[in-house]
C-alpha angles and dihedrals in degrees: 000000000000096000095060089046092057084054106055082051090053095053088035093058086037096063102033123066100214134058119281131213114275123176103260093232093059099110088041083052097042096047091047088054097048089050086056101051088050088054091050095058095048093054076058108117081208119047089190092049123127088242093054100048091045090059090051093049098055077041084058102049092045089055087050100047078041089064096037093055091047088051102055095046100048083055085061106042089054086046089055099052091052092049081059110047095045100040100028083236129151127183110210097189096047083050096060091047091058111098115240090265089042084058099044091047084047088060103046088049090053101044081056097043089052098053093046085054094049095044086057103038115025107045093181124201088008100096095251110109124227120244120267133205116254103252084234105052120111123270110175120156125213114230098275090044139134119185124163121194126165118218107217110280098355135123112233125208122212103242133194103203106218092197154038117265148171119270110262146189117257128216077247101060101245125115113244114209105188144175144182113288095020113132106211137160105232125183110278093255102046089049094046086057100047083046090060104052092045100251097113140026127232096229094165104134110247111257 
């Protein structure tokens, strides 16, 4: 029953703080269900009857758990854009569970995000120059995700770690906690050295 579907995604949204898996037709499904039983109340002889009422009823809680669901995961989406945008941070895994319109609605908050940010902070080409991250702040990045930093005047390579390691210094400053499966841009010559000894992958695409 739809109904109890819509439920288990409720709790399930409820506990976990990222996004779950839903089926990418759900709203489509959701919305055809709730045209047929409309049609079904009006094919009702009494408008006032306890059938009908019944059927407007169960009309009346999808749309309900439709708005709840809704709800959870559009908190999530915008969390996850300004996590984005103030820790440079992007979680792979939470992406490829966004619906297509959950994606599309990701990417215009954070365009906008993004200019905002850059309107505030960065002030180009008007002699005020834009905040920069402290070399030795801390810079670690969680399995699923992707983190780019540029270490003044180095050249940076696009890395798949194949492996768990501890966490280490880069010849940027900044603190690197990594794990197999994360995809992460590291300065040229920290990358060269975990390449070499097999522990990550050059995946930078060939110019």
């Amino acid at each position: 029953m739809l109904l109890d579907e819509l439920a288990i995604i409720i709790m399930n949204e409820r506990e976990s703080g990222r996004l779950t898996d839903v089926p990418p037709v759900l709203y489509r499904r959701v919305q055809e269900h709730i045209i047929r039983l409309q049609e079904q109340v009006l094919a009702c002889r009494d408008p006032f009857s306890d059938q009908a009422q019944t059927l407007i009823d169960e009309v009346m809680a999808i749309r309900e758990k439709k708005h709840d669901i809704f709800k959870f995961r559009v908190e999530k989406v915008v969390s996850l854009a300004l996590t984005h945008v103030q820790d440079e941070v992007t979680n792979r895994d939470e992406m490829k569970r966004m619906l297509p319109e959950e994606r599309e609605m990701y990417d215009g908050i954070l365009r906008e995000l993004e200019k905002g940010k850059a309107a505030l902070f960065g002030q180009a080409g008007r002699g005020v120059p834009s905040e920069a991250t402290p070399p030795g702040d801390m810079a670690p990045a969680a399995a699923g995700i992707t983190r780019a930093v540029r270490p003044p005047g180095g050249s940076m390579v696009l890395v798949r770690i194949l492996s768990d390691m501890e966490p280490f210094m880069g010849v940027d400053g900044r603190v690197y906690e990594l794990k197999a499966e994360d995809v992460v841009t590291l300065p040229e010559k920290n990358a060269g050295v975990l390449i070499d000894r097999n522990i990550a992958l050059n995946i930078m695409p060939e110019k």
